[in-house]
Each structure stands twice: as C-alpha cells, then as structure tokens.
N, C-alpha and C positions, 0 to 999 in steps of 0.2 A: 809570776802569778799563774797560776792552775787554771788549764782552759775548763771552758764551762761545760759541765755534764745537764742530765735530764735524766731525772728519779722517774720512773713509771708509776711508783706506790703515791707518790707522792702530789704528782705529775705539776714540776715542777724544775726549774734551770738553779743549779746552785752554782759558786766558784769556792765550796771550802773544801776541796778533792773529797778525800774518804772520811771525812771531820762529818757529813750529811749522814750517814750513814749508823752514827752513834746519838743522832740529835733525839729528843723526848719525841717529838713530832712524826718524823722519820718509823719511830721502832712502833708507835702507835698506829699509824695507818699498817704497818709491817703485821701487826697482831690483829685487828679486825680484816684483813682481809685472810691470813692464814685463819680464823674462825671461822670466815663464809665461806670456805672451799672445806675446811676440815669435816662436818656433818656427812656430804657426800660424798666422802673417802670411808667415813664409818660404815654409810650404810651399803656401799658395795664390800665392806670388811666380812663384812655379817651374810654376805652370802656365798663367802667361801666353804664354808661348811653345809647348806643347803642351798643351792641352787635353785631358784623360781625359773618356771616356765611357764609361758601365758601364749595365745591366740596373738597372731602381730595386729597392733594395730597404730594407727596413722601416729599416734601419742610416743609412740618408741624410737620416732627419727629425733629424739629431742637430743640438744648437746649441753657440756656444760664445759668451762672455764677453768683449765690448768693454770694455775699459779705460777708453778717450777716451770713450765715449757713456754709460758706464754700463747696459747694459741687453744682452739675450742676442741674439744674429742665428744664422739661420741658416748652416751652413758649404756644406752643397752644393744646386745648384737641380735641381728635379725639375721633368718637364713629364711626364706621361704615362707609361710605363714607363722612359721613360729619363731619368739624370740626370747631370751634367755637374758633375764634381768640381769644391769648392772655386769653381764659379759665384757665388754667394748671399754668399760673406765678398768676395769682389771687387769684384761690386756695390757691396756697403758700404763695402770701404775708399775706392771712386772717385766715392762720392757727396759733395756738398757737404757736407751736414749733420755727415759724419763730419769732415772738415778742418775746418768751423767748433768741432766738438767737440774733436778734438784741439787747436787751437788753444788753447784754452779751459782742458784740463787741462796743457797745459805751463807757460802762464802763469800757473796757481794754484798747483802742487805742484812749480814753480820745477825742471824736471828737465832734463836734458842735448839741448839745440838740435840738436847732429848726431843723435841720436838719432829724431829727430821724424820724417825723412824717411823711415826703416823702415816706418814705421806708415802708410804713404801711398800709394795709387798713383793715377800722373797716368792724365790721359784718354787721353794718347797708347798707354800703358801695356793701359788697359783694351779700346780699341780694337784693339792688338792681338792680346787676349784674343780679343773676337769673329770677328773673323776666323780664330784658328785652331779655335777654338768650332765655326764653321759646317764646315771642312776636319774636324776630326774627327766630326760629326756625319755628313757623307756618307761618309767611309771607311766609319764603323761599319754606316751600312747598306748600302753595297754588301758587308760583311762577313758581314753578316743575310742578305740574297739571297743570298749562295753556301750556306752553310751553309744557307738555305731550301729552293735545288736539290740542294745533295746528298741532302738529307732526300727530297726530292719522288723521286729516281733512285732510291735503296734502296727505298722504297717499290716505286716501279713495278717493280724485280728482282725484292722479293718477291711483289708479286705476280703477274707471270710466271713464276718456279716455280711456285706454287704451280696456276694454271690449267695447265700445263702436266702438274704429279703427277695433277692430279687428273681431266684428258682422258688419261694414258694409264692410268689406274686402272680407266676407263667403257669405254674401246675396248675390244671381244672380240678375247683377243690368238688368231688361228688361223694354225696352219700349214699354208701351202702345199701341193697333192698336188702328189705328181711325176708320174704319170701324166697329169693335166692341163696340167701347165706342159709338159710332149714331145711332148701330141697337135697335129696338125695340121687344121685344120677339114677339107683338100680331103682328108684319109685319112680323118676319122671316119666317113663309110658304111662304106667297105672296113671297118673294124676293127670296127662294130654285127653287117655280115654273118656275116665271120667268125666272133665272142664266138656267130650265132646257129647256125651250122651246129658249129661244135662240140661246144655245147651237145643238138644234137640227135643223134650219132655219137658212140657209145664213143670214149673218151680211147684212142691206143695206145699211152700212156706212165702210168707213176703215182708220183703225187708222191711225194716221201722223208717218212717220218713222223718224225716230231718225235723228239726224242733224248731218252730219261728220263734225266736226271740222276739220278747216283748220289754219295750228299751224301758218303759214306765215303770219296770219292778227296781222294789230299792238295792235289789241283793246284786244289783250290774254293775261294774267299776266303768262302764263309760257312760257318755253324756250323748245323748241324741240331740242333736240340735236343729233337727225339723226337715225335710225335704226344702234340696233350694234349688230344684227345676223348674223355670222362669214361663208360664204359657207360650207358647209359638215361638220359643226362643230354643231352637238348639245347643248344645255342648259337645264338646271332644268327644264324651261316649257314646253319642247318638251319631255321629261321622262329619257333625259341623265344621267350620272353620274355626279355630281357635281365634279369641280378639286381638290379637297381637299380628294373625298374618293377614287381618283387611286392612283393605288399603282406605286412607282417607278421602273423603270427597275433594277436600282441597285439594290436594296433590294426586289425584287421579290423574286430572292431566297429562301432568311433568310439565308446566313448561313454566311453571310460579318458580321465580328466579327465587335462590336462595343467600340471606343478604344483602347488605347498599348494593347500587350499580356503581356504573363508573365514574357516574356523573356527581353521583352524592360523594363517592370518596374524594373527588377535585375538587367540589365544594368545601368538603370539609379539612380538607390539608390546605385550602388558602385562609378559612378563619383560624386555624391552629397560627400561620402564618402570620398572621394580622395580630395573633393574641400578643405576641414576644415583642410587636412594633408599642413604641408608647402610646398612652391613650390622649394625650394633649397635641398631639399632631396638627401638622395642617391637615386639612381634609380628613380628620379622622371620622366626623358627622355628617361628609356627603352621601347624598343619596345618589348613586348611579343609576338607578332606574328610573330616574325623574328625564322626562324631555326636555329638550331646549330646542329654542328657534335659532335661525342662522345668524341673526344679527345681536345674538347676546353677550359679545364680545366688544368691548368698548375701545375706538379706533385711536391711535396712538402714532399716528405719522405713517411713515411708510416700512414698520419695524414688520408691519404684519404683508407687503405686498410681495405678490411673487415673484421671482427671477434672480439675479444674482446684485450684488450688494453695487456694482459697480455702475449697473442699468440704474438702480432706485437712484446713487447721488447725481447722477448725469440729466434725470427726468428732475429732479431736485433743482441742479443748476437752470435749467433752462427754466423752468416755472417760475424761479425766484428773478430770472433777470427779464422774464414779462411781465412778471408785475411793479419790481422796480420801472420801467418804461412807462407804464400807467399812470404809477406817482409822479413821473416828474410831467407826464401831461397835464394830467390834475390839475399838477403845480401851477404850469404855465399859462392852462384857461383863466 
C-alpha cells in the first residue's frame, strides 16, 4: 500500500499515489486556482512594455500568492518614495528559482503544458522591463521638476504681491501742490517780493465770502436733520466728556462686588446636589431651619446614654437585680 500523501490544492490526505493527481476533482481545484493567480501575472505582463511610476504609498507594501513557489512575493518595488508598478512580481516571475518552481509543480499536479509559458517571463522580456523602468523613471522626474517650478513661480508671484501691498500700504500717499508744480525757480524771488509788498499795502480788492448754504433749497442732495445740541449738555466738540468715559454712580465706588459671593455659590452647589438625590427620600421635606427643644427625642432604654456600651449593661445589671429584690419583698409582705 502506498504511504499517504497531502494535496495542497486540494488540501486533503489520499493513499492512491499519483492516481490523485489525474482525479476530475483534483485537476478542477488545479484550474481555479491557476485562474486566480493567472489575472496578476497578466497584469504585471502589460507593463513590460510601459512601466508605471507612482509617489510610494503605504497601498504598495501589498503581496500576492505564487502558485508555482508556494510562498507570498511582493507585487510592486519601492526605492525611496517612489515605486515602480508590478516591478517586485517580475523580478520573480524572471527569476530562475521561480522556473525551477514552476517546473516542479506542472510536473507533479500533471496541469496543462501550454499553460506553463503564462506563468513565465523570459529575460529578454524582463530586460525590456528595465529599460522602459529606467524611461519612465526620467519622464516622471522631469515631470517633478516642472510641477517643482511651477510651485517655485506661484510662490515667488505671491510673494511679490504681497511685498508689493505691503510697500504701498508704508509709503505716505501725498498730493501734489499745484502752486509748486507752476512755480518757476528764476520767478520765485519776483513772486517772495511781490506775496511781501502786498502783504505790507491794503488789498484794493476783497475776497468774495463764502456762500452759507441754505439746507431748505430743493436743488441740495443732502438732508439736514436739524441741530442736535442738547441745552446745558456738552459734546466732544465743545471739550466734554464723551458718554462712554463717565463713570456710573453705581460703580463709582468699586467696591459693589461683581456676581454670587461665596456663600451663594455654596448654596447653590448643595441644591444642584440635592437635585440628582431622589425626591421620595426620607427627609427630603424637612425643614432644617425649624427649632427643636431638647427633649424631642423619644427615650428608648439606654441606646441613647453616654459612655461605653459595657458601663450602660453593668448599670443595667445592677437596676434590674434591685428591682427583682423589691418583687420578691412585695412578694413576701
């Protein structure tokens, strides 16, 4: 009898040697799991001729499940922040050890020869990996360097507006005279002369005085809304106090405390206290402020007298065996 083997595909103890091996059952589990590994052998197929490069990110330590080796590999290779799709299962499939593997399990789980070459990539194959590995690596970072300078340009835009808002924010912005901008240096004496001889001679002309506006014509675009200077009451432009910097009569003082004391807050943290106790309590309805006299406590032996417990039963004994003596006097009158 044939010692007993253990199918992995099958996962399962036979004793019919290599007879397991040809079984329906056998070559079925054989073919769904060569389909659930076959897809991602396609899709790192497909990027021998284009190589992806991406930013690394935590999603790229992922592994997947060799068939032919038994044992987990990684799918994509990372070097530093960047990682290079599906690199790390290519390596694998074009390493020797995975052909001696594959070798190995077509040979034992007797599975379909054209099939085999799926599972395989030659060197020619993998070497054209690398080379377009290395072409996408330099695109991606001449891609980085633009995308670096554009970054670097907005920058430097922003901050040239912003030096810019904030030199014309500081300049004192002043207008121009025009008496200045008209004079002429070779007239300025003449004109000093003149401003002093006038200055010193009555005017023979006099200036037109200003026009009082009268608010009541219709042809005025504002609204006069009446003088609102108050009798005996000053304002800011007469040299008053503004109403905002007197002080109140209340608070003249200072010494009106400003909210509870202390007493109220203790107050009131022992009714918050009391609120969480139920309301059917004992003594939830006394009144503590009510008086009592001294004798309002109703006497109950000697539970309420003072000293220690051992004084009360000893005073106990000795009362109770005087008055037994009394009874049997009683008795014997």
């Amino acid at each position: 009898m044939a010692p007993p083997q253990r199918c992995p595909l099958c996962r399962q103890t036979f004793f019919c040697g290599r007879g397991h091996v040809y079984s329906r059952k056998h070559q079925r589990q054989l073919k769904g799991a060569l389909e659930r590994f076959l897809p991602q052998v396609e899709a790192a197929r497909k990027a021998v001729r284009a190589a992806q490069v991406e930013r690394y990110m935590p999603e790229h330590e992922r592994c997947c499940w060799c068939l032919c080796c038994g044992r987990e590999v990684r799918k994509h290779l990372s070097y530093g922040n960047l990682t290079v799709l599906h690199g790390a299962l290519l390596e694998h499939l074009a390493s020797p050890e995975h052909r001696k593997a594959t070798n190995k399990f077509w040979w034992e789980n007797k599975a379909e020869v054209q099939m085999k070459e799926k599972f395989l990539i030659s060197p020619q194959d993998y070497a054209r990996f690398k080379k377009s590995m290395v072409k996408s690596l330099d695109s991606y970072e001449e891609k980085e360097d633009e995308v670096i300078k554009e970054m670097a340009a907005q920058i430097r835009e922003a901050e040239q507006s912003r030096r810019e808002v904030v030199q014309s924010a500081l300049e004192p912005q002043t207008e121009p005279d025009p008496e200045e901008g008209s004079s002429v240096p070779g007239s300025w004496k003449g004109t000093n002369s003149q401003v002093a001889c006038s200055s010193q001679q009555p005017s023979s002309f006099d200036l037109p005085a200003a026009p009082e506006l009268d608010w009541t014509e219709p042809g005025q675009s504002l609204t006069f809304i009446g003088h609102q200077d108050m009798p005996g009451v000053g304002n800011i432009h007469s040299g008053a106090t503004p109403p905002w910097m007197i002080q109140d009569e209340d608070y003249s003082s200072g010494n009106q405390q400003i909210g509870p004391s202390y007493e109220e807050f203790l107050k009131e943290k022992e009714r918050q206290k009391l609120k969480k106790l139920p309301p059917d309590r004992v003594g939830a309805n006394f009144d503590h402020s009510s008086s009592t006299s001294a004798g309002w406590l109703p006497s109950f032996g000697r539970v309420w007298n003072n000293g220690r417990r051992w004084q009360s039963r000893h005073q106990f004994k000795t009362e109770a065996a005087a008055r037994n003596k009394q009874q049997r006097r009683k008795g014997k009158s």
